[in-house]
N, C-alpha and C positions, 0 to 999 in steps of 0.2 A: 504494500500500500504506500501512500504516498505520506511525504512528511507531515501533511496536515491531519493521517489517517484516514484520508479521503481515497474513493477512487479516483483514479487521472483518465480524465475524456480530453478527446481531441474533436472538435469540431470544424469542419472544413465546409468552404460553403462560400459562394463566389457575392454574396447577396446580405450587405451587413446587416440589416436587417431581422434577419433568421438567426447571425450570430449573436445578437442583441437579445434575443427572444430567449434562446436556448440560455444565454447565461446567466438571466436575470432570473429565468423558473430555476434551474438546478444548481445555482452555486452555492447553494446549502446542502444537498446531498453528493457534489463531485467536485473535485477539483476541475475547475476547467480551465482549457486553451482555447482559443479558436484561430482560426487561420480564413484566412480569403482568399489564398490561391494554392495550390498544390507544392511550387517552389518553398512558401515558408513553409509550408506544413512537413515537406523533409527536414528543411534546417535546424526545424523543433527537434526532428525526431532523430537527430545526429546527438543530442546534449540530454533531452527528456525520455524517458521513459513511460511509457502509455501502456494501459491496460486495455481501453476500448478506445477505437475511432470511429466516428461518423463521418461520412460523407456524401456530398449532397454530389449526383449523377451527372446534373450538367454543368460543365466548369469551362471558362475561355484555355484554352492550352491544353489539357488532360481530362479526361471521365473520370467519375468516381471507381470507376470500374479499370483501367490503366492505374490510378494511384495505388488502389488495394492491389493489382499484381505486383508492384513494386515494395507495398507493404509486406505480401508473401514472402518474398525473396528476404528481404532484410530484417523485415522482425517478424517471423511464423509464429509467436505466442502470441502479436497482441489481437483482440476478437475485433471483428471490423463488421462492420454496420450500414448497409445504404442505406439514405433518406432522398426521395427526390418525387417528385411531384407529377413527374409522366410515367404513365402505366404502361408501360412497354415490355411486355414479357418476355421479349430478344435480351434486354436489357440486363433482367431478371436471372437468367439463363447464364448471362456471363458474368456476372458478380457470383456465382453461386461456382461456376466453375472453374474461370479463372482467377477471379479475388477470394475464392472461399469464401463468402462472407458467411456471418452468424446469422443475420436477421436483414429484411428489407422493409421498411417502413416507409409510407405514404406521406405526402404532404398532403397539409397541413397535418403535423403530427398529431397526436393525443399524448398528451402529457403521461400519464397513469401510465400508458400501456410502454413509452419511449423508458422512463424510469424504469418500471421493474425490466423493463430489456436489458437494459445498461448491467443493474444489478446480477438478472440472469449470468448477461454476457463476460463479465466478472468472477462471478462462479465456477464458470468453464473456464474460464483464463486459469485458475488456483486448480484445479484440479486437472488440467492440460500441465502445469509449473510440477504438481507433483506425482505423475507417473512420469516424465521424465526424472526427476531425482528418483523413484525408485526404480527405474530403468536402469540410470546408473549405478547406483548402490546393487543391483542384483548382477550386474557386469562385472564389477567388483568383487564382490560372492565367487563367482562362476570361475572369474581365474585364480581364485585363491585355493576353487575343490578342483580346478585341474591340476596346479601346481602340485595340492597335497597328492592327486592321482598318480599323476609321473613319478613322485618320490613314492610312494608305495609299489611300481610295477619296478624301480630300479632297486629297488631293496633287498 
């Protein structure tokens, strides 16, 4: 979690607007960033660490759907989220398979339903963090019963 104890959102979204909206509803239950174009929204995320990112689908320069493949590659734990206002299930379709995403959410959002998303999305980030630690710790294990193996067949 984040030094406030909060979760860290990243909000991305070409339309200040909307970044206005989202920060002024949740900056009591998240820490938040926002961004306005996909360039800052790396350079955040070269120094910050993010748990969930939102982003909105139509952007000048890059899709939300381009950004989160770029997310895949560089940070595959943090849970990425479209929000965007056209219903385009081509759209759909490639956030889901090339961004991976967690969730797709409509504009205008719904409050209630965007939070406990966030929260969900969260959830999965921490329990994605620790079957990798016990991925490794079982690695660990493994060549420690082969090492003792080999010394018992060389015995």
């Amino acid at each position: 979690m984040a030094e406030t104890g909060k979760i860290k959102v990243l909000f991305v979204d070409d339309e200040v607007h909307n970044l206005e909206a989202f920060k002024a509803t949740f900056r009591r239950d998240f820490e938040i960033f926002v961004c306005l174009n996909v360039g800052d929204a790396l350079k955040l995320l070269e120094t910050e660490t993010m748990h969930v990112i939102l982003s909105d689908q139509r952007m000048p320069g890059m899709t939300g759907v381009e950004f989160f493949e770029i997310c895949q590659e560089k940070i595959p734990n943090v849970m990425r989220i479209l929000i965007t206002g056209y219903a385009d299930i081509n759209i759909v379709v490639d956030a889901v398979n090339k961004g991976n995403i967690f969730k797709y959410i409509q504009k205008p959002w719904n409050n209630e339903l965007l939070k406990s998303s966030i929260f969900l999305a969260y959830e999965i980030y921490l329990e994605n963090l620790n079957q990798k630690k016990d991925i490794e710790e079982l690695k660990i294990v493994n060549e420690q019963l082969e090492f003792l193996a080999r010394q018992n067949l060389l015995s």
